[in-house]
ROZA-109245 format. One record per residue (C-alpha): x, y negated, z negated. Coordinates in steps of 0.25 Angstrom, whole numbers, padded with zeros to 4 digits, always signed. Last residue first. Layout:
// ROZA-109245
XYZ...
// end
This chain:
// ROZA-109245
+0205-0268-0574+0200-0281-0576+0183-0282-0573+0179-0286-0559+0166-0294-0558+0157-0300-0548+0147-0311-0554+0132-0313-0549+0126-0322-0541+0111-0320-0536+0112-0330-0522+0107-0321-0510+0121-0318-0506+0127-0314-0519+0132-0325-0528+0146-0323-0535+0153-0325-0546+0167-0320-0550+0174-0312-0558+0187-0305-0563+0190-0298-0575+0187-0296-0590+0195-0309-0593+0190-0317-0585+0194-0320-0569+0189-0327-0558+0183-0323-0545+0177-0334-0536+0165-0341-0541+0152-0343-0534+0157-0330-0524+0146-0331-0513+0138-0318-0508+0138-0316-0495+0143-0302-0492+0158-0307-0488+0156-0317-0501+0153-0302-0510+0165-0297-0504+0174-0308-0506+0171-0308-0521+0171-0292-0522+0184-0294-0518+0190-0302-0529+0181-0296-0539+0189-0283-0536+0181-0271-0541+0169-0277-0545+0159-0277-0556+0146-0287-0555+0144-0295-0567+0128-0303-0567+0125-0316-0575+0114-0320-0584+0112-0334-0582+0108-0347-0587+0107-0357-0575+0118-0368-0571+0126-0377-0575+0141-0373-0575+0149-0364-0584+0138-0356-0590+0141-0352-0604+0144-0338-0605+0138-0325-0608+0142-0309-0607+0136-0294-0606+0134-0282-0615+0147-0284-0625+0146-0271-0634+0147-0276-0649+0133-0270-0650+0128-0277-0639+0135-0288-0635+0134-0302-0627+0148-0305-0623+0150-0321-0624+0162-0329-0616+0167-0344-0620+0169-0351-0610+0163-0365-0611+0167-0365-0625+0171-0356-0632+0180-0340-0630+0172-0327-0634+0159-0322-0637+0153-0311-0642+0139-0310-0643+0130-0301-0647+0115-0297-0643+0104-0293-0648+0095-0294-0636+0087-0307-0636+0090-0313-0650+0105-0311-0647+0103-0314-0633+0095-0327-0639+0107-0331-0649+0118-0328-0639+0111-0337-0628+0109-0349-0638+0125-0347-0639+0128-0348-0625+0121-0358-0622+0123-0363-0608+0122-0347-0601+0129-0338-0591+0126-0324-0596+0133-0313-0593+0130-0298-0588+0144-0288-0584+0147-0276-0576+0137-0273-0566+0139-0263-0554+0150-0263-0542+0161-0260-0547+0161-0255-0562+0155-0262-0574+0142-0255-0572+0134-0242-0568+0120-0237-0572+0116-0252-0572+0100-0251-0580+0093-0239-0588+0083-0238-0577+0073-0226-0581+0070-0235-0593+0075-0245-0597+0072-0259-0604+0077-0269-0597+0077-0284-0599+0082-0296-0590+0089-0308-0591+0089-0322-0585+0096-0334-0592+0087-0346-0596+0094-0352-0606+0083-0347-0615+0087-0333-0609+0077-0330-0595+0068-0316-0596+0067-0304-0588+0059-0292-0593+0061-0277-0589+0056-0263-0594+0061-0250-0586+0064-0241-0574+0048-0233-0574+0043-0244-0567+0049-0259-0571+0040-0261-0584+0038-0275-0588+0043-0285-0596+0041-0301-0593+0050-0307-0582+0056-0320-0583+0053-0321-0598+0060-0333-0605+0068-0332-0617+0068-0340-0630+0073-0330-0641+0059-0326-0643+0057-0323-0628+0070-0315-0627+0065-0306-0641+0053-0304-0632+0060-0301-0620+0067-0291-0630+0055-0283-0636+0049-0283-0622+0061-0277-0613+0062-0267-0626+0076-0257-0628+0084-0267-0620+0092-0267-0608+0096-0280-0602+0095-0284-0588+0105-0294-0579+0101-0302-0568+0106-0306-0554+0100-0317-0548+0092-0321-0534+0082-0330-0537+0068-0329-0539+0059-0338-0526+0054-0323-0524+0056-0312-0534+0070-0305-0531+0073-0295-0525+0080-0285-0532+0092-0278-0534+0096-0270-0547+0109-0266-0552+0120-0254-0554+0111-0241-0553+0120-0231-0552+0125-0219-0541+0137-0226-0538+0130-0241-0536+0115-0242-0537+0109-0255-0535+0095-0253-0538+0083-0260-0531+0071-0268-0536+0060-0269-0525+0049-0277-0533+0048-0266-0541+0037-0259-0535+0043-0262-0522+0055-0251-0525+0068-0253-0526+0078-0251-0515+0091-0244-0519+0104-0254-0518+0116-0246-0516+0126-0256-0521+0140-0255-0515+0144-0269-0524+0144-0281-0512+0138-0271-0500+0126-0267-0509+0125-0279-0514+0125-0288-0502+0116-0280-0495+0105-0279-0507+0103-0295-0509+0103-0296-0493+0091-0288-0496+0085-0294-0507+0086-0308-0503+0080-0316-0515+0090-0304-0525+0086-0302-0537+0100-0295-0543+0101-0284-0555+0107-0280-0568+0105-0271-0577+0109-0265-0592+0113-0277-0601+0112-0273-0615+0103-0274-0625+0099-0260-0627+0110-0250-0623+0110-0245-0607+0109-0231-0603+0116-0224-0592+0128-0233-0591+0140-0229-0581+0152-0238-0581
// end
């Protein structure tokens, strides 16, 4: 799926901050066929990924002592009217806005759980020109304690609905934008860190799981299915995990 321009208030880019750049761009090139292009300095070398002509994600090293993680950026119409709407809501700024070139706006902030997400207000980069196909990013969610804190703040934060099915423990939330589900939450199922986590599409989940350990990544939990498909969890080899995804036919 092709996407040109991106409505405001959804999910429009993802991209990985790598502690060891170079092995970072190796194993993604050779995992998803990923021509990575080098970025430039002034930018603290940010590279696109680019995948049948399109840009499918960002790599970047990340800042020393950071870890490595993927991240998930949303568009909206003012980076600073919407950090401050985060802020009142009880966010955290991880990286105030700023102009990034002639590309765009950016801010970075924590939830109040403490889950990292960016802004983006476009300009020349409009964000993922190719998703949900092999290769490229097909799905956002959040891993979080308190579900229902977090609907009142994304709500607060970015206008968001939410639709949710099942209770308990498993009960699955789609965050949509005008009826249109935009990206999912959960409550985490062990303890550990609030998160927003990263879908990538494949073919076969099966042997993109044996692939990604020949490249020395580590599958954390072996493909299993849900209702939309077949995924599994996955750390690449410099520690920033991410899910691999294969949607049923």
């Amino acid at each position: 799926m092709e996407i040109d321009v991106y409505e405001h208030g959804v999910p429009s880019w993802v991209d990985v901050s790598s502690s060891d750049f170079e092995k970072s761009k190796r194993f993604y090139s050779e995992m998803f066929g990923w021509e990575i292009q080098q970025g430039s300095e002034e930018f603290g070398g940010y590279s696109m990924a680019v995948l049948n002509g399109s840009n499918v994600a960002g790599v970047t090293p990340a800042t020393p002592e950071a870890p490595s993680v993927w991240s998930t950026y949303v568009d909206v119409a003012s980076v600073d009217d919407t950090l401050a709407k985060a802020t009142a809501a009880g966010a955290t700024t991880i990286a105030g806005a700023m102009d990034v070139g002639e590309s765009g706006r950016l801010a970075v902030f924590a939830d109040p759980e403490g889950a990292v997400i960016g802004l983006w207000q476009a300009k020349e980069h409009k964000g993922a020109g190719l998703v949900n196909e092999p290769g490229t990013w097909a799905w956002s969610e959040l891993m979080c304690d308190d579900p229902e804190s977090e609907k009142a703040f994304y709500a607060a934060t970015f206008g968001w609905g939410a639709v949710t099915q099942g209770e308990g423990p498993g009960a699955y939330t789609e965050w949509q934008v005008k009826d249109r589900s935009v990206g999912g939450m959960m409550k985490k199922p062990m303890e550990m860190p609030s998160f927003w986590g990263v879908y990538i599409a494949v073919a076969d989940v099966h042997a993109a799981a044996k692939k990604l350990e020949q490249l020395g990544g580590t599958v954390l939990q072996p493909p299993t299915e849900i209702e939309p498909g077949v995924f599994a969890v996955a750390s690449d080899p410099v520690g920033a995990t991410f899910n691999l995804f294969q949607q049923k036919s």
